[in-house]
C-alpha positions, 0 to 999 in steps of 0.5 A: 698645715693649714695655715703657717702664722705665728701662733702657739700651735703650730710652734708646737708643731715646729718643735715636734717637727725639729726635733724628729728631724733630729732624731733622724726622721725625714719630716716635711711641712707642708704649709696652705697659703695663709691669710685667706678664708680656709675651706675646701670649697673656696670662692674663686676669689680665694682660690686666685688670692691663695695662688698668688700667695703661693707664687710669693712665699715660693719665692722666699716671701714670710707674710708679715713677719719672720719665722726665725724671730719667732721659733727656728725651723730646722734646715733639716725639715723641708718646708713646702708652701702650696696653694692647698693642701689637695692630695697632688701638692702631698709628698709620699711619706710612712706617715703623714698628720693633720695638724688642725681640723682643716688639714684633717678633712684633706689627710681623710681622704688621702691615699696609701701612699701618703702613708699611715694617717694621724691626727694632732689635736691640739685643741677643741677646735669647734669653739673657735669660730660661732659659725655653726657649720664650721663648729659641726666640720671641726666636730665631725673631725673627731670621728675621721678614720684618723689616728688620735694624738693629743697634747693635753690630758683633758683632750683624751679624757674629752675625746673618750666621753665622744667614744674614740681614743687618742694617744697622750703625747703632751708638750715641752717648754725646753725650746731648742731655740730658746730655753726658759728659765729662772734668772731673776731671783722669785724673792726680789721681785715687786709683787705688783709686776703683772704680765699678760699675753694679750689677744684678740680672739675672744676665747683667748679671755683678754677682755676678762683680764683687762677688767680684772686688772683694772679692779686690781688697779682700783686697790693697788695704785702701784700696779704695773702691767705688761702686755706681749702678743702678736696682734696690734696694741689694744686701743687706749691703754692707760699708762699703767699697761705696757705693750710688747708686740711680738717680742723675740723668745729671749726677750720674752723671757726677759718679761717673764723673769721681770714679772711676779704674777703671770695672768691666762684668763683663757676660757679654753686651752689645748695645754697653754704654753705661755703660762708654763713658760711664765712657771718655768721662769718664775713668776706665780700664775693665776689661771682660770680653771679650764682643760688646757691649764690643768696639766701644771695649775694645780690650786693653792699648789702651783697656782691660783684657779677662778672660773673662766669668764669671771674677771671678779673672782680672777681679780680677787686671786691676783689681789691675794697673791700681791697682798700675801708675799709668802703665799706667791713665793710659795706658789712660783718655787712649787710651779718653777718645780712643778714644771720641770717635768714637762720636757719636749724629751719626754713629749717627742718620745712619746709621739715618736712611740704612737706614731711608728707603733704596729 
């Protein structure tokens, strides 16, 4: 890994990581100091602030925050923080998978005795970053004698239209640390009770949502809001939006049960989680129509869809669900149904199945 901060991806990976633990692999994680620019060919500034970010986590230093809050790692899986992630810092393994474009460009030139070379990807990863040299190595990624595995249906159809091919191995939201589930009644809640993650990269659409909201505000004077992520509060927020920082697992599905309408104005997902989870606990999602939302968001089924970058056509979907009581009740019990399919049971054996096949 790249990185190891608190972000969905790589809880994707931890959960994939315990639960092949679990079923009697040998799985270790390697982690690339974090918090620095990531790149092969790293000033020497970085390579002096990575290393000492080393010596730290080695002596049990997290880096602003606590894993355990977030997601449990197994005692199981081994944990190694290294200064990179060069072929001298890899143990030997059957199996070794590149979890981020980054970690990909290393695992390529990896020897055998790394064993057999994978590629989760979780993401299209280009769209991160408007650096264009940076957008061409992610894309470049793609084409690496890796194996492909996916977590979003989209992705493989994505990655056959640029000619390779990649084993769909999707996602739970079963947490082994914390199960999402229904525990408020969907017909007692207020319908004007709106939860959104909020984010700081523009991809993530938050701006979108926070101007779709406030014209949903405009309309309805009762609406109230809650916000929850890992970054600092957006600045000025009205009284009317509440902002949980970082919330534990199970108060976040305390929030979700509280909420009668979950909002991702995302403009690009691998498989968003915090919507399956919002689906798994009840709340009617509206959702732009993109990749990552439609494995579950199915329109006027399981959800309400508007096109990405549109906070007016967004609005007009969460004003539709708070006017019309049937239509949102209708849409939580389909999606709270729906959702029930996408077990990490399911997801593990079929990773497990791509990555110890001939």
């Amino acid at each position: 890994m790249p990185l190891y901060n608190p972000v969905g991806g790589l809880k994707v990976v931890i959960e994939y990581a315990n639960r092949l633990a679990q079923r009697g692999h040998c799985v270790t994680l390697v982690a690339a100091t974090g918090n620095v620019p990531y790149d092969r060919q790293a000033t020497s500034q970085h390579k002096i602030k990575r290393t000492l970010l080393f010596l730290l986590r080695s002596l049990g230093y997290k880096g602003g925050y606590k894993p355990d809050r977030w997601i449990r790692l197994a005692q199981s899986v081994r944990l190694l923080w290294r200064p990179s992630l060069d072929v001298r810092w890899i143990p030997d393994a059957d199996v070794v998978i590149a979890t981020a474009w980054e970690s990909a460009e290393w695992a390529a030139a990896y020897p055998d005795s790394k064993g057999r070379k994978f590629y989760l990807i979780q993401n299209d990863e280009s769209a991160f970053t408007s650096d264009p040299v940076l957008s061409q190595r992610a894309q470049a990624t793609w084409k690496l004698p890796l194996k492909k595995l996916v977590t979003g249906k989209w992705l493989q159809t994505f990655l056959a239209s640029r000619g390779e091919s990649a084993c769909w191995v999707s996602q739970g939201v079963d947490y082994q640390d914390s199960y999402f589930s229904l525990m408020r009644p969907i017909d007692t809640r207020s319908p004007t009770t709106v939860i959104m993650m909020y984010h700081v990269l523009p991809w993530k659409g938050s701006a979108d949502g926070l101007a779709a909201l406030n014209i949903v505000k405009q309309t309805v004077d009762t609406l109230t809001v809650r916000l929850f992520g890992t970054p600092n509060a957006p600045p000025n927020l009205p009284a009317w939006i509440e902002y949980v920082q970082n919330p534990p697992q199970r108060q976040l599905c305390a929030l979700y049960n509280a909420s009668a309408i979950f909002v991702s104005p995302s403009w690009v997902e691998g498989m968003a989680l915090p919507p399956a989870e919002a689906m798994q606990c009840g709340a009617a999602v509206c959702l732009t129509q993109i990749g990552g939302h439609a494995d579950y968001g199915i329109h006027q089924h399981t959800a309400l869809l508007s096109p990405p970058r549109q906070p007016e056509a967004l609005a007009v979907n969460i004003l539709q669900l708070i006017e019309n009581p049937h239509l949102r009740i209708q849409l939580a019990m389909n999606g709270h149904q729906y959702i029930q399919r996408f077990t990490w049971e399911s997801a593990v054996n079929k990773f497990e199945q791509c990555i110890t096949a001939d």
